[in-house]
C-alpha beads as a LAMMPS data file, in Angstrom:
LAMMPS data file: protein, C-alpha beads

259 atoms
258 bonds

1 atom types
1 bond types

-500.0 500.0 xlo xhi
-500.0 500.0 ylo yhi
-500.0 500.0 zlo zhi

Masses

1 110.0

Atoms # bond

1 1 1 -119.919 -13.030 197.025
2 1 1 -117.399 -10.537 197.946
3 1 1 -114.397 -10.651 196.003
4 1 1 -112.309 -9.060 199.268
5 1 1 -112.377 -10.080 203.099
6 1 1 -110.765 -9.293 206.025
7 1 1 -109.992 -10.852 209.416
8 1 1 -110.679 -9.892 212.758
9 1 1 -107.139 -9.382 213.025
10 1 1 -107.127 -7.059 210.553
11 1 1 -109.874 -4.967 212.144
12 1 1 -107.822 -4.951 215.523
13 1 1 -104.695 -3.362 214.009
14 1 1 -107.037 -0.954 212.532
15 1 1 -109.168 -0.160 215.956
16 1 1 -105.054 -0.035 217.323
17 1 1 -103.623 2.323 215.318
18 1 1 -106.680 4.894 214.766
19 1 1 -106.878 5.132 218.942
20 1 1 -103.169 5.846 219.063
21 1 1 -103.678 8.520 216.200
22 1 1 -106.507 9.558 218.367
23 1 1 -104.954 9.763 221.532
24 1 1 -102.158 10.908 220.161
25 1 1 -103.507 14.094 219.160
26 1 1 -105.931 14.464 222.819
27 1 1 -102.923 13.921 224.806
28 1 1 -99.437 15.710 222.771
29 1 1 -100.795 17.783 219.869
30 1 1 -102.962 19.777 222.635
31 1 1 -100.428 20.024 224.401
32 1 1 -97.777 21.090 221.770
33 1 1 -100.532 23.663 220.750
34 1 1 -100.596 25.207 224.244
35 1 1 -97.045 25.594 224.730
36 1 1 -96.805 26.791 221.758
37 1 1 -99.204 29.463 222.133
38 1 1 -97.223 30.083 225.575
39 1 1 -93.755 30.439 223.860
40 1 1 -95.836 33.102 221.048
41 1 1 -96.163 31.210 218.220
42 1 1 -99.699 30.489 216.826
43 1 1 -99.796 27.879 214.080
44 1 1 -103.087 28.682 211.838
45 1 1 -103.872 25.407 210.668
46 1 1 -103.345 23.777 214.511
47 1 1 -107.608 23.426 214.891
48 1 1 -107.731 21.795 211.492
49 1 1 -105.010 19.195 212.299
50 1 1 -105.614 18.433 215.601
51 1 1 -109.659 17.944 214.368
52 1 1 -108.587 15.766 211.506
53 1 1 -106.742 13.554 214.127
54 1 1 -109.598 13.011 216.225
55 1 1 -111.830 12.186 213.189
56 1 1 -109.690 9.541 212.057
57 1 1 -109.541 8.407 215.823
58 1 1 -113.576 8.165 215.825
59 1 1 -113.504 4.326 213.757
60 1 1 -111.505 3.490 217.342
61 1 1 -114.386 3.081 219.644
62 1 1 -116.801 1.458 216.867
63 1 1 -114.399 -1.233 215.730
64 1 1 -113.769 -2.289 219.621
65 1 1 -117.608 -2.391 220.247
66 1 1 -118.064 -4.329 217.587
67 1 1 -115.021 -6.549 218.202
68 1 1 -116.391 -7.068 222.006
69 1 1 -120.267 -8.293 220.845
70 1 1 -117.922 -10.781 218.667
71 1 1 -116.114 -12.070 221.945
72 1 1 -118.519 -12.413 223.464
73 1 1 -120.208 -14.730 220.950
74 1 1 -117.186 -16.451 220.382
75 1 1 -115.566 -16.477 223.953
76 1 1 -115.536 -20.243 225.626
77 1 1 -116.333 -18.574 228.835
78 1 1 -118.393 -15.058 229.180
79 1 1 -117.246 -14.896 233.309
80 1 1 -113.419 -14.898 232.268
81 1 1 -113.913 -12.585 229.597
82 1 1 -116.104 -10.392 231.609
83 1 1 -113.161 -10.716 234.305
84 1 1 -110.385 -9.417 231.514
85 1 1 -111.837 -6.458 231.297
86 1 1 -112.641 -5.675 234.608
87 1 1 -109.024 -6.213 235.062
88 1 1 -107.676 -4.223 232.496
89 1 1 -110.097 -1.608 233.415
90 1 1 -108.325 -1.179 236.695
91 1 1 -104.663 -1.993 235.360
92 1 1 -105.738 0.993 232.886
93 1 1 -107.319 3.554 234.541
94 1 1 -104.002 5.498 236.415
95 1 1 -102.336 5.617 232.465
96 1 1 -105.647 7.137 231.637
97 1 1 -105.646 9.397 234.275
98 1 1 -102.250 10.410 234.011
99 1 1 -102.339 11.041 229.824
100 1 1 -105.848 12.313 229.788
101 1 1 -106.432 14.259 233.357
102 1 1 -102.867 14.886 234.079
103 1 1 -103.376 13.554 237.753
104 1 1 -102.261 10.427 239.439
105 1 1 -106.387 9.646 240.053
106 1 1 -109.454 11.835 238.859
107 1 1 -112.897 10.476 239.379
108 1 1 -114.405 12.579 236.965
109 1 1 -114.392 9.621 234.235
110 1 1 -113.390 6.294 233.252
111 1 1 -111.118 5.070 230.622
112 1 1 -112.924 2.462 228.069
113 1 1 -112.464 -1.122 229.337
114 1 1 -115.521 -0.170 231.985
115 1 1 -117.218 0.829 228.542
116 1 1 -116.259 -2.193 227.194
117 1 1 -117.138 -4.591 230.595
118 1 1 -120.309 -2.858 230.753
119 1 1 -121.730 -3.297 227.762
120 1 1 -120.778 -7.011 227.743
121 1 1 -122.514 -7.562 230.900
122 1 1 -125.322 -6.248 228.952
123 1 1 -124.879 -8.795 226.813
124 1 1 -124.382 -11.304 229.545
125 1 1 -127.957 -10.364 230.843
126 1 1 -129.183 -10.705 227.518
127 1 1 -128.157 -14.330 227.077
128 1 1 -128.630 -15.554 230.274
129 1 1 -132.192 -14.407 230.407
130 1 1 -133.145 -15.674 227.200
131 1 1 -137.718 -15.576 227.098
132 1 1 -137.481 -12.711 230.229
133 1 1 -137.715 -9.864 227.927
134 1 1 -138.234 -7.347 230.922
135 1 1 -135.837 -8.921 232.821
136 1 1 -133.327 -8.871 230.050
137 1 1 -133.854 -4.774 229.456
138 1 1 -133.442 -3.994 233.175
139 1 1 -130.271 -5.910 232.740
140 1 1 -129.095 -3.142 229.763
141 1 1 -130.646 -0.477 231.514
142 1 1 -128.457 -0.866 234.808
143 1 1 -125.289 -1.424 232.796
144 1 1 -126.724 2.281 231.211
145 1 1 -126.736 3.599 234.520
146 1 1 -123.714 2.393 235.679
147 1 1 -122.145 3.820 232.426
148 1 1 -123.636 7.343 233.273
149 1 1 -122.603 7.149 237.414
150 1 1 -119.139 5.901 236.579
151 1 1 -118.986 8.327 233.852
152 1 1 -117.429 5.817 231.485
153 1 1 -115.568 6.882 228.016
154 1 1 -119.063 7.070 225.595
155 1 1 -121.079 6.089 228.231
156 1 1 -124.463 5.023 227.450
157 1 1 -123.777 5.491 223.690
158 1 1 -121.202 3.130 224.556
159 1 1 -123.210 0.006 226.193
160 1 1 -125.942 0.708 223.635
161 1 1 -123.787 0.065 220.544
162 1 1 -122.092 -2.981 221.966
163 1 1 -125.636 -4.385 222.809
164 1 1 -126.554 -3.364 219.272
165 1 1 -123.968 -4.597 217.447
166 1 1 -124.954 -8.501 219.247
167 1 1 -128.778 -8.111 218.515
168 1 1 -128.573 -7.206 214.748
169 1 1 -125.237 -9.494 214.472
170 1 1 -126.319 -10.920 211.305
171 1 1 -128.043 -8.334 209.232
172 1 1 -125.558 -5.869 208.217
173 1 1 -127.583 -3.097 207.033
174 1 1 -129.635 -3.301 210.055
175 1 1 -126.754 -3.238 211.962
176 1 1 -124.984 -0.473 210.282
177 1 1 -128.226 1.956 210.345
178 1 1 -129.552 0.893 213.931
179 1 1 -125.495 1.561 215.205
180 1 1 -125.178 4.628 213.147
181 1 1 -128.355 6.266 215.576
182 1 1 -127.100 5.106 218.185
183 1 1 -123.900 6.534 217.732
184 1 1 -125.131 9.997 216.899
185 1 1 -127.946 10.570 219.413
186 1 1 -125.861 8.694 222.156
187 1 1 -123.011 10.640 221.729
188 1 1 -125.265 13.693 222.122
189 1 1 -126.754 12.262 225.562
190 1 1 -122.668 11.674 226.745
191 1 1 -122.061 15.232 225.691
192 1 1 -125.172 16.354 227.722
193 1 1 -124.213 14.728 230.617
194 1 1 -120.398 15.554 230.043
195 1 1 -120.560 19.531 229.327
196 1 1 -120.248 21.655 232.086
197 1 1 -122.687 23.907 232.411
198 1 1 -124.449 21.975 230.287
199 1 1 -127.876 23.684 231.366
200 1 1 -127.114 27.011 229.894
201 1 1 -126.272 25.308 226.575
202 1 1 -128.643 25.157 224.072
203 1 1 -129.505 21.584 223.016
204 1 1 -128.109 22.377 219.421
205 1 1 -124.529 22.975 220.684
206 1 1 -124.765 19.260 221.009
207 1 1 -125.583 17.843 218.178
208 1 1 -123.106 20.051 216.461
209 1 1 -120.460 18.406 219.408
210 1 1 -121.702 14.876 218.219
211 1 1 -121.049 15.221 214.229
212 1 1 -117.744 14.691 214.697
213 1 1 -118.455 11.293 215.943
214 1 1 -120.400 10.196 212.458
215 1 1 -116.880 10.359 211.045
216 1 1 -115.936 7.565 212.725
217 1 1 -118.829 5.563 210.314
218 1 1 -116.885 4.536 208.025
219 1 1 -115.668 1.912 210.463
220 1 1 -118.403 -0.145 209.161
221 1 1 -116.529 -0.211 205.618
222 1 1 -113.730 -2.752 207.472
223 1 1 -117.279 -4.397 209.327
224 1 1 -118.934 -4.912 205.806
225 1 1 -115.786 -7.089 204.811
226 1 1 -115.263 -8.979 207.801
227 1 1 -115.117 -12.344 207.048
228 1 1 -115.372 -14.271 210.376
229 1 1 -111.787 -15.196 210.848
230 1 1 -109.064 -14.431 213.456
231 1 1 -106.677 -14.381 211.154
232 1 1 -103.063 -13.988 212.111
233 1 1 -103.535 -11.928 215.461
234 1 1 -100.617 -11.310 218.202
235 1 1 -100.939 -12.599 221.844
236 1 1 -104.178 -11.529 223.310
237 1 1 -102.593 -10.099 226.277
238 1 1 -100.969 -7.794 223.663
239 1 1 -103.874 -6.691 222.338
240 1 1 -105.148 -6.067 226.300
241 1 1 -102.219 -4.165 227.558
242 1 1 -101.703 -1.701 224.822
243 1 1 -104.135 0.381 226.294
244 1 1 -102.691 1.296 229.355
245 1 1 -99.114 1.000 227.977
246 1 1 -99.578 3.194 224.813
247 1 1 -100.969 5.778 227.391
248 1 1 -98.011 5.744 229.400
249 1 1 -96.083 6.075 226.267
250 1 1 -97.907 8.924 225.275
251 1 1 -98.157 10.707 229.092
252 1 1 -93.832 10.215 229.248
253 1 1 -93.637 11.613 225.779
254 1 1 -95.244 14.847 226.717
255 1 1 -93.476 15.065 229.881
256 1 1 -90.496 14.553 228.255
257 1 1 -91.007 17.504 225.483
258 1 1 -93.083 19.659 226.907
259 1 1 -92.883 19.320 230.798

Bonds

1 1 1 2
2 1 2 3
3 1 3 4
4 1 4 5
5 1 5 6
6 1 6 7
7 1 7 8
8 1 8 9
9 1 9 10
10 1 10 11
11 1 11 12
12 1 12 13
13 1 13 14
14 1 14 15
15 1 15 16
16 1 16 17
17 1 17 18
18 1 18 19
19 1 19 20
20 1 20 21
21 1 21 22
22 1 22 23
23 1 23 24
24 1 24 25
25 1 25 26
26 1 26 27
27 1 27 28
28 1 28 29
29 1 29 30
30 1 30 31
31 1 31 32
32 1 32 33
33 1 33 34
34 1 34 35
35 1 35 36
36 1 36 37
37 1 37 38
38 1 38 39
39 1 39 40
40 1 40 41
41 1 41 42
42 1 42 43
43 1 43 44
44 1 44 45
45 1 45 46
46 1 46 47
47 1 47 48
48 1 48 49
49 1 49 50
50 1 50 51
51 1 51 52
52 1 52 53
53 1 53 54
54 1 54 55
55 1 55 56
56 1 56 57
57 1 57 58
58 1 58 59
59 1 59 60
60 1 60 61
61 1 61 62
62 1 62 63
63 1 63 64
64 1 64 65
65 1 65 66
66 1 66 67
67 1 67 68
68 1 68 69
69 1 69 70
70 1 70 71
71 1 71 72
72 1 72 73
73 1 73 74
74 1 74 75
75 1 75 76
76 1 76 77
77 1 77 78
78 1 78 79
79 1 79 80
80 1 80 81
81 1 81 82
82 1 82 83
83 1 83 84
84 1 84 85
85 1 85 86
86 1 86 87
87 1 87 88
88 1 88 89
89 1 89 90
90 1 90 91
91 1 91 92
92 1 92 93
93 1 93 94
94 1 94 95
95 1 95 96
96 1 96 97
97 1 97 98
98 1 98 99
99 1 99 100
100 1 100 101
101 1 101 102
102 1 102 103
103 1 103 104
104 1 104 105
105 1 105 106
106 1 106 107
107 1 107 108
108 1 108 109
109 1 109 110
110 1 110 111
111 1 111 112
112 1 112 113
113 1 113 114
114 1 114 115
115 1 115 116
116 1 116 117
117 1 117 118
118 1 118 119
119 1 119 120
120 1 120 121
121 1 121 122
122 1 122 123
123 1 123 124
124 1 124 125
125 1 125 126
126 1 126 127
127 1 127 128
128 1 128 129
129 1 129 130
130 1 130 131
131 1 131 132
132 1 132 133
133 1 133 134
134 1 134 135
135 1 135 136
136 1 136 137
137 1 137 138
138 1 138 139
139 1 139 140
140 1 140 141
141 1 141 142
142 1 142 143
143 1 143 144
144 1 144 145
145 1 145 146
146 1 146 147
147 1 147 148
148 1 148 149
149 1 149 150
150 1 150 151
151 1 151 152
152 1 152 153
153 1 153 154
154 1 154 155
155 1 155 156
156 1 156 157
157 1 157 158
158 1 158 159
159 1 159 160
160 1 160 161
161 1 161 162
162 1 162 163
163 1 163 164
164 1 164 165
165 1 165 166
166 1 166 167
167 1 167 168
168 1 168 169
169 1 169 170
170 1 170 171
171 1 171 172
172 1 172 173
173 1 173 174
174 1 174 175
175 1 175 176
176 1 176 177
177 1 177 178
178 1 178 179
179 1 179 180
180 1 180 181
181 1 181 182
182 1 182 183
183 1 183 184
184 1 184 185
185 1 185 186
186 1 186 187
187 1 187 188
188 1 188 189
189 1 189 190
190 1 190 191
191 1 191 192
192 1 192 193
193 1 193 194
194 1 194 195
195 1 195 196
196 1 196 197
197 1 197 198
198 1 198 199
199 1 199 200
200 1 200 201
201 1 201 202
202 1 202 203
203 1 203 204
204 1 204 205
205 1 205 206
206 1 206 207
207 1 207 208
208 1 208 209
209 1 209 210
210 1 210 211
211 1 211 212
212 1 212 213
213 1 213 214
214 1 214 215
215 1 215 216
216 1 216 217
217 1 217 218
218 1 218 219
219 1 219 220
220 1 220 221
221 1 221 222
222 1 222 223
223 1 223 224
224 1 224 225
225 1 225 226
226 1 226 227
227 1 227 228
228 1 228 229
229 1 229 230
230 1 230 231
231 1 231 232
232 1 232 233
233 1 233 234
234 1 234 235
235 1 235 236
236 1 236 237
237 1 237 238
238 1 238 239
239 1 239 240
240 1 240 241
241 1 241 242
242 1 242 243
243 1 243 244
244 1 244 245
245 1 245 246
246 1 246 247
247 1 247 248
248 1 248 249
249 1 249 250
250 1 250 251
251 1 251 252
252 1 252 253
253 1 253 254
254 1 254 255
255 1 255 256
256 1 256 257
257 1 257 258
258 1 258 259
């Protein structure tokens, strides 16, 4: 029995804070680097900090995959959760534009919530058509392929770990290893389809691209001691609008020091 637990409140704050140290260092720290590279001054250890930001932003995505296969198991009603998302994923995707892209509107990719609504659609097929086993991997493979033509945050890897994360629910170990390949070799499909001129590469520059991903593993430390409970969580709707408000935050912040 495990002497120490922790709630899916708990594991929230965690995904929270590590994707505002994460974006945090995508959307300011590159840019502080730039300017000041532009003003003359070249700080050594910039790579190495900026690097050690995103790694600690990598238990982010892992922790809000797993947190959306436990909605969905929990959630009273799969249609209004699936409609959240696809709301939030709309509410969100100028902020991401604007903090990530710099532009009002860039098609070029999708914040995470259509990550997130994708891959619990897959999930949605999977329950619905419970004893259609072909039927329920078409269902997974056209939320995959809407990943990759949307060009969604993570993609496929993204949809994949979600659905993962609900099929080995309650084995952990299984869990943790079938997640951990997924994560790796996914992330090396995103990067393949995200690289430009990614046919001139050779296939090794990404799977070095992808090992920064495993760091965000040790997000299934917090999984291991999740207990089950919602513990003392904020409004939900808090929990949905940080996204697209912490981006803002972040996109007026470099406007306002660097701009």
């Amino acid at each position: 029995m495990k002497k120490f637990t922790i709630s899916s409140a708990f594991l929230k704050n965690i995904a929270y804070l590590s994707m505002f140290i994460d974006h945090f260092f995508a959307v300011v720290f590159t840019v502080y680097i730039q300017w000041s590279a532009a003003q003359g001054v070249y700080i050594d250890s910039a790579q190495s900090i900026y690097y050690t930001g995103r790694a600690v932003g990598r238990v982010a995505f892992i922790l809000f995959a797993f947190m959306a296969s436990e909605g969905f198991c929990h959630t009273h009603s799969a249609g209004k959760y699936l409609l959240r998302l696809g709301i939030f994923a709309l509410l969100s995707e100028i902020p991401f534009d604007l903090a990530i892209h710099n532009t009002f509107l860039e098609t070029g990719g999708q914040n995470v919530y259509f990550t997130l609504f994708l891959g619990v659609a897959a999930l949605f097929f999977i329950d619905k058509l419970r004893g259609h086993l072909i039927l329920q991997m078409l269902g997974v493979l056209l939320c995959c392929a809407l990943a990759v033509f949307l060009k969604t945050d993570y993609m496929i890897m993204g949809v994949l770990l979600i659905v993962t994360f609900y099929l080995f629910r309650e084995i952990f170990w299984l869990k943790a290893a079938a997640g951990s390949i997924v994560i790796y070799f996914g992330t090396v499909l995103y990067y393949m389809f995200t690289f430009p001129h990614r046919s001139a590469l050779p296939v090794s520059v990404y799977f070095q691209a992808a090992e920064l991903e495993l760091c965000g593993l040790f997000a299934f430390i917090f999984i291991y001691y999740y207990n089950g409970s919602k513990g003392r969580q904020l409004p939900k709707m808090f929990y949905y609008s940080f996204y697209p408000l912490h981006l803002l935050l972040l996109y007026g912040i470099k406007l306002w020091l660097f701009v």
